[in-house]
TIFIBA-437734 format. One record per residue (C-alpha): x, y, z. Coordinates in steps of 0.02 Angstrom, whole numbers, padded with zeros to 5 digits, always signed. Each point is the difference from the previous one (the first is absolute). Layout:
N
XYZ;...
This chain:
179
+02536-01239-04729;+00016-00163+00104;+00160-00040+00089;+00043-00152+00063;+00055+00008+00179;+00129-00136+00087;-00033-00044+00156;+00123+00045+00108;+00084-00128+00104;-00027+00035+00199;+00129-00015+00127;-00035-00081+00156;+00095-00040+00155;-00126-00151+00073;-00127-00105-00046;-00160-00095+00108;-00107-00146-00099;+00167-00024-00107;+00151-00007-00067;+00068+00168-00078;-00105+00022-00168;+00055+00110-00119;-00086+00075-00165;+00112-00106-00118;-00032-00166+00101;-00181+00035-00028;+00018+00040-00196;-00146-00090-00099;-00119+00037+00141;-00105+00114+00031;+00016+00100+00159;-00102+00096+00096;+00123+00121+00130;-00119+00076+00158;+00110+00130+00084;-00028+00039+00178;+00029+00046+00180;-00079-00109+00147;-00059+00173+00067;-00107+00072-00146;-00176-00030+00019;-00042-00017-00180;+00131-00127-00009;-00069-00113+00127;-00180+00035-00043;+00015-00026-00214;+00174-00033-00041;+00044-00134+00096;-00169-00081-00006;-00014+00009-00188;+00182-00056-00025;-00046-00174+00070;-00145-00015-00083;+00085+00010-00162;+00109-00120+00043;-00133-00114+00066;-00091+00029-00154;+00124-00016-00118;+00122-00121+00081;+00152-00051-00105;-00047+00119-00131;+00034+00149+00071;+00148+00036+00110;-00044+00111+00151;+00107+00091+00086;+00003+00112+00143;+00154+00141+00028;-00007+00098+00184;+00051+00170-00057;+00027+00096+00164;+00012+00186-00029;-00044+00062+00182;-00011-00063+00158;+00158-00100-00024;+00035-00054+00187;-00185-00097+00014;+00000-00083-00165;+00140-00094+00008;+00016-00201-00067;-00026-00066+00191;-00165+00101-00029;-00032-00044-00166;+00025-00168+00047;-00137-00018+00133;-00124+00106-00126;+00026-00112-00129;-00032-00163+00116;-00175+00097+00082;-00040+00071-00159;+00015-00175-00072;+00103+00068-00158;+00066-00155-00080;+00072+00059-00182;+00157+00061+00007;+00058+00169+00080;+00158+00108-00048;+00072+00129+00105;+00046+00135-00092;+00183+00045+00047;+00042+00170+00048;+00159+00119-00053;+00083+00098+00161;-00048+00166+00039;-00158-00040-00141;-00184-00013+00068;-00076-00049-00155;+00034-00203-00024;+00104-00055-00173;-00124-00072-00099;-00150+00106+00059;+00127+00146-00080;+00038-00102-00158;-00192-00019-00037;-00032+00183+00057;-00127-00051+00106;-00109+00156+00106;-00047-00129+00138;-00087-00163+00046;-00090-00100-00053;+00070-00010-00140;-00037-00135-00137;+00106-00033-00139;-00044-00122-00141;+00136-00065-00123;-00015-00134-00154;+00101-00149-00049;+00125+00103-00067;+00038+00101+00149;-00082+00158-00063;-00088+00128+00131;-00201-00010-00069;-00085+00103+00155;+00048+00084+00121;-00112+00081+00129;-00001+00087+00151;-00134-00038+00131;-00149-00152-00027;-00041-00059-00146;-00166-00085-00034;+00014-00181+00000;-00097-00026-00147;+00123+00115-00098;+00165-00078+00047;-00087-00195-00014;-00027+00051-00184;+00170+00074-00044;+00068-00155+00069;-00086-00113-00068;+00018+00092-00169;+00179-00023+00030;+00004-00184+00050;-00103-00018-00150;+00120+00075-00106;+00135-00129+00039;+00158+00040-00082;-00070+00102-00145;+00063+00181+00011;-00122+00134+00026;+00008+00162-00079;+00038+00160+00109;-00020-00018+00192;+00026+00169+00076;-00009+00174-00090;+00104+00123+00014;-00027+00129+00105;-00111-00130+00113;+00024+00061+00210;+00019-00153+00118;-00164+00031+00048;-00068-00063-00174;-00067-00165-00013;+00056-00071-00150;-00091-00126-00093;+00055-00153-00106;-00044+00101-00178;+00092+00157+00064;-00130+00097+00055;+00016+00100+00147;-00105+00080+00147;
């Protein structure tokens, strides 16, 4: 059975490239979410890299957006570091940082999505419904046709997005169907 999945919204305590963007400020758009840490090598070597090239490739279509969820090494990434990462790295969409609760490691939103690390991408419709959701990299040609699938769609509803019982490490695609 197919469930549709909300997005949930993410919490953030400061934004670079931006003013603060929320999920329901982006409603009607579809959004591509890369989760990550300026000190994970897969990040910097696929995420990042393959976040801006969706968003060069897509432009106004697509909304990209990155989220900095920090889960160790909390004194070295901090937003005077991301800062400079983001101007050498020359990251130019806009970047969340994911806030933090006290005495909690784990960041607020990377808990809300039940993410098991970074990168993470996350892939949501017009509507503001989760449609994938996956854990590590994710081949370029796969996510460039679920998004594009999904621009195509416009506004027309598509049936199921993420079965139940699908782990965060499941990419989801547009028809439901999950790996």
């Amino acid at each position: 059975m197919n469930t549709r999945t909300e997005a949930p919204e993410w919490t953030t305590t400061q934004w670079f490239n931006s003013e603060p963007l929320s999920l329901t400020a982006l409603r009607g758009q579809v959004i591509v979410v890369e989760a990550f840490q300026m000190l994970c090598p897969g990040c910097v070597a696929h995420g990042l890299p393959q976040a801006a090239k969706l968003a060069r490739v897509f432009g106004g279509d697509l909304a990209v957006v990155g989220l900095h969820s920090v889960f160790e090494h909390h004194q070295a990434m901090t937003p005077v570091s991301l800062e400079a990462f983001l101007h050498e790295y020359r990251v130019t969409f806009p970047v969340g940082v994911d806030a933090h609760e006290e005495g909690n490691p784990t960041p607020v939103t990377f808990g809300r999505y039940g993410m098991r690390g970074t990168p993470t991408l996350l892939l949501i419709d017009r509507d503001g419904v989760l449609r994938a959701h996956h854990f590590g990299a994710v081949d370029d040609m796969e996510i460039a046709s679920a998004v594009t699938r999904l621009i195509d769609a416009k506004s027309a509803p598509v049936p199921g997005t993420v079965p139940a019982g699908a782990t965060e490490a499941s990419f989801c695609s547009v028809d439901g169907v999950c790996s």
